[in-house]
N, C-alpha and C positions, 0 to 999 in steps of 0.2 A: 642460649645461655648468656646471662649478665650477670656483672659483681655489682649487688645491689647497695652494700657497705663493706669499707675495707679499713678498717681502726691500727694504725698503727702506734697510736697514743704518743704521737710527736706534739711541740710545743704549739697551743691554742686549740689541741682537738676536740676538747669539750665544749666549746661553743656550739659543735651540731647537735650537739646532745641534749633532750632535755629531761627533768625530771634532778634527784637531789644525787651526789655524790658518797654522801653518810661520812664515811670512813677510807672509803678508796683513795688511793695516789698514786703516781707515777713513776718507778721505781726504774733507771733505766730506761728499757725498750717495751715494759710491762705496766700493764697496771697491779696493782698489788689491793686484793680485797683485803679487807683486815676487816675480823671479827674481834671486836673488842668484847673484855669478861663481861659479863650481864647485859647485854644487848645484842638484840635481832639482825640489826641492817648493817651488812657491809656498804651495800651500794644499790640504788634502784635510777637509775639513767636507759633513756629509752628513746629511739629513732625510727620517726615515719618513714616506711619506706611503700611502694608500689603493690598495691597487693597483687599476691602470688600465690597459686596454691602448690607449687612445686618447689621447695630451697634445699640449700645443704649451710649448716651450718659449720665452720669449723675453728679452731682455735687452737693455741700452745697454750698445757699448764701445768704448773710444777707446784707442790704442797710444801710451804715451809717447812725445815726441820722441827721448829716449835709446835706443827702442827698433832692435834690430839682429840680431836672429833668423838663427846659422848653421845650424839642423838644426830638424824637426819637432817638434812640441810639441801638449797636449791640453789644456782647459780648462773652461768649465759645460758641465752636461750633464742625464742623467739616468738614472738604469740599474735592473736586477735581477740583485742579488750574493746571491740564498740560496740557491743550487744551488753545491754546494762539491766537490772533489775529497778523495782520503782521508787528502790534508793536511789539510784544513781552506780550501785555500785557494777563491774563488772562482770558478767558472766565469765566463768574459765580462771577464775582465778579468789586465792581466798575464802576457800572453800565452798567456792559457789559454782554446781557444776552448770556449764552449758547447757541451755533452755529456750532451743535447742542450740541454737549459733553460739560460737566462740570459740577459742582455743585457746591452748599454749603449751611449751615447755619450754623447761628449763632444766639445765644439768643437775641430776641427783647426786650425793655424797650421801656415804650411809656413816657406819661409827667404824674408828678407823681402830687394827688390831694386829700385832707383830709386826708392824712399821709398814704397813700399808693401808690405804684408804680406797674402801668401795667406790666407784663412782657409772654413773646410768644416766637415765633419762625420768623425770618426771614429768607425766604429759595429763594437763585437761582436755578431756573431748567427748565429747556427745554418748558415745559407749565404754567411757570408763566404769572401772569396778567397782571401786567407793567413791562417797563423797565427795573426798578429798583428792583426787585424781589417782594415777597410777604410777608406779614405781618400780623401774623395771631395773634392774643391774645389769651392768654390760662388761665390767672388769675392774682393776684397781693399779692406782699406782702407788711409789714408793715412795713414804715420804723421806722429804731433804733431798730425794734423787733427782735426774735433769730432767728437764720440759719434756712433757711427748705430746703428742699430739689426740685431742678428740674432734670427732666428727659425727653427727648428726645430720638425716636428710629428712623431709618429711614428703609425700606425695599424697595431697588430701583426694584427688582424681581417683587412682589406686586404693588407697584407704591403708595407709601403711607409715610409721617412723619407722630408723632403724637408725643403728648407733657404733660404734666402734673405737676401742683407744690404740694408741701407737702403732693404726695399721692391721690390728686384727683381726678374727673375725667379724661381720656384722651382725649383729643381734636384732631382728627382726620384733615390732610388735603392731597388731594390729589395730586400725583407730575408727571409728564414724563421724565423721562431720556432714555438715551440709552443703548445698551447693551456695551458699552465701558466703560460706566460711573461706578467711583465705588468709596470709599471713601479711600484717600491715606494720609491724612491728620489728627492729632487730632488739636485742633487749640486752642493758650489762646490768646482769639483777648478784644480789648477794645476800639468803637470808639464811638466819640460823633457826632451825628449829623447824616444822611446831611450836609447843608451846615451849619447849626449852630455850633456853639461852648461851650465849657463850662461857663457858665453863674457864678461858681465858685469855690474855690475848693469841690471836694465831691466823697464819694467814697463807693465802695461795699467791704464786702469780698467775697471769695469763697476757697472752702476747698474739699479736698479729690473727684478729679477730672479723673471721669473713661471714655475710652470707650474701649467697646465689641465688639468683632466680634457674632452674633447672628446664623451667618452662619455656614458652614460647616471649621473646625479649620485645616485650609491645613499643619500644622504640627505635626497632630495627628498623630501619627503610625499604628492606625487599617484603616486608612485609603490609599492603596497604589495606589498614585497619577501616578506613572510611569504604571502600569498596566491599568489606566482609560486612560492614553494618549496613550499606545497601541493600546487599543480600539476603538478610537476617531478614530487616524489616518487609523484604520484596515477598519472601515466603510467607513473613506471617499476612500482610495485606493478601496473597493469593490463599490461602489457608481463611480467613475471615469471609474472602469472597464466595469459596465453598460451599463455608458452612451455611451462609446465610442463602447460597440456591437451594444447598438438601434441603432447608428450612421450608422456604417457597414451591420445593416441588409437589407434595405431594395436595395442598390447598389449593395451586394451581389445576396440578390435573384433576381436580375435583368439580373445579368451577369451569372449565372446560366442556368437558364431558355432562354437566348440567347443563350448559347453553346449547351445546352441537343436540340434544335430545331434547329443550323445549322448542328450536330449531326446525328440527324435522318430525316434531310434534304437528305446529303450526304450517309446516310445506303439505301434509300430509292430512291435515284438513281443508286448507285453499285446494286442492287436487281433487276432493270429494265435491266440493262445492261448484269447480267448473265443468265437471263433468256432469252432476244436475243441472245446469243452466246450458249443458249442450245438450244434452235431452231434451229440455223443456224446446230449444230451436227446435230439435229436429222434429220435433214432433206436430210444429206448427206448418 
């Protein structure tokens, strides 16, 4: 296990970050998304990281008091955007579902009601339900009240996210990806809607934002990756060498077995032939 990224939003940390800020800033120890009235993006900033098909993603986050959510919305996450269509645009995102390769999520918000806000997982992948990916709720918090904590793990091996707020239970959902598929992205995303918009300004914090590789840590040293690619490649050259005998066997024993029979065709005539030229002696 490795901490692939660890944001604590101290002074210069946007620099590893790329992609645009929109609306986000650094409030404290936090960044602070802010959805402004009639527009989409709080934030869309995103970091290469190693792909992985094992993470946990997790974060602090507390819903301003002014917050008042009329329509669904998506927020951190973590994806794979390099499988594109012949726009350019990427598959797993945008309404474009994986074909086949890609992923993503990001945290869902649903519409918030008696001073709490839905919040889940939104996930593109290969065996979602709609279109537009899936939407699963996992719990809610209270708005104006303090940070708790969510977490998010994904095991694309297994075939599984699952999700959980302030420590509760996990909320399981099943996924299919491919063997390409793997997570290359940590992501600080913030949009509003669908097609809806911010209704006005409002906003979340979030703070002390990890993700995990859960997998095996390919920069481990007891681990020597060059000798497992030895081996990889040793199999598949013994595996080629195989097939290319099956190949040869059965042409071979053909032509074999044709030779060893015009063979002893021909022994079989020289035989008949000395044995009339021992006659004809003896008989002189």
């Amino acid at each position: 296990m490795s901490v692939l990224v660890h944001e604590t939003f101290e002074e210069g940390w946007q620099d590893s970050w790329s992609g645009k800020a929109h609306n986000a800033y650094v409030s404290g120890d936090a960044l602070r998304l802010m959805f402004r009235q009639g527009d989409h993006y709080g934030c869309a900033l995103h970091k290469e990281v190693v792909p992985t098909r094992h993470v946990k993603c997790s974060y602090m986050v507390r819903a301003l008091g002014d917050w008042e959510s009329h329509s669904t919305g998506k927020t951190l996450g973590f994806c794979d955007l390099r499988y594109k269509n012949e726009k350019g645009q990427s598959y797993g995102h945008g309404n474009r579902q994986p074909a086949p390769d890609g992923f993503s999520f990001r945290t869902w918000f649903g519409k918030s009601k008696d001073g709490y806000m839905p919040i889940g997982m939104y996930v593109y992948h290969l065996g979602q339900v709609p279109r537009w990916g899936d939407s699963i709720k996992v719990g809610q918090i209270k708005i104006g009240g303090p940070a708790v904590s969510f977490e998010c793990e994904a095991d694309f091996d297994e075939g599984f996210i699952r999700a959980r707020v302030d420590g509760g239970d996990w909320v399981r959902h099943n996924i299919v990806v491919t063997d390409k598929t793997a997570v290359t992205w940590a992501w600080l995303d913030a949009y509003y809607g669908g097609p809806a918009v911010s209704p006005k300004n409002m906003a979340w914090d979030i703070s002390d934002y990890k993700l995990e590789n859960l997998g095996p840590d390919i920069t481990a040293p007891e681990i020597d990756w060059d000798a497992i690619a030895a081996l990889v490649a040793a199999k598949e050259e013994a595996a080629k060498e195989t097939a290319e005998s099956e190949e040869l066997d059965a042409p071979l024993s053909e032509t074999i077995v044709a030779s060893l029979t015009e063979t002893e065709s021909q022994a079989g005539v020289l035989a008949t032939q000395l044995r009339e030229l021992a006659d004809k002696i003896e008989a002189l």
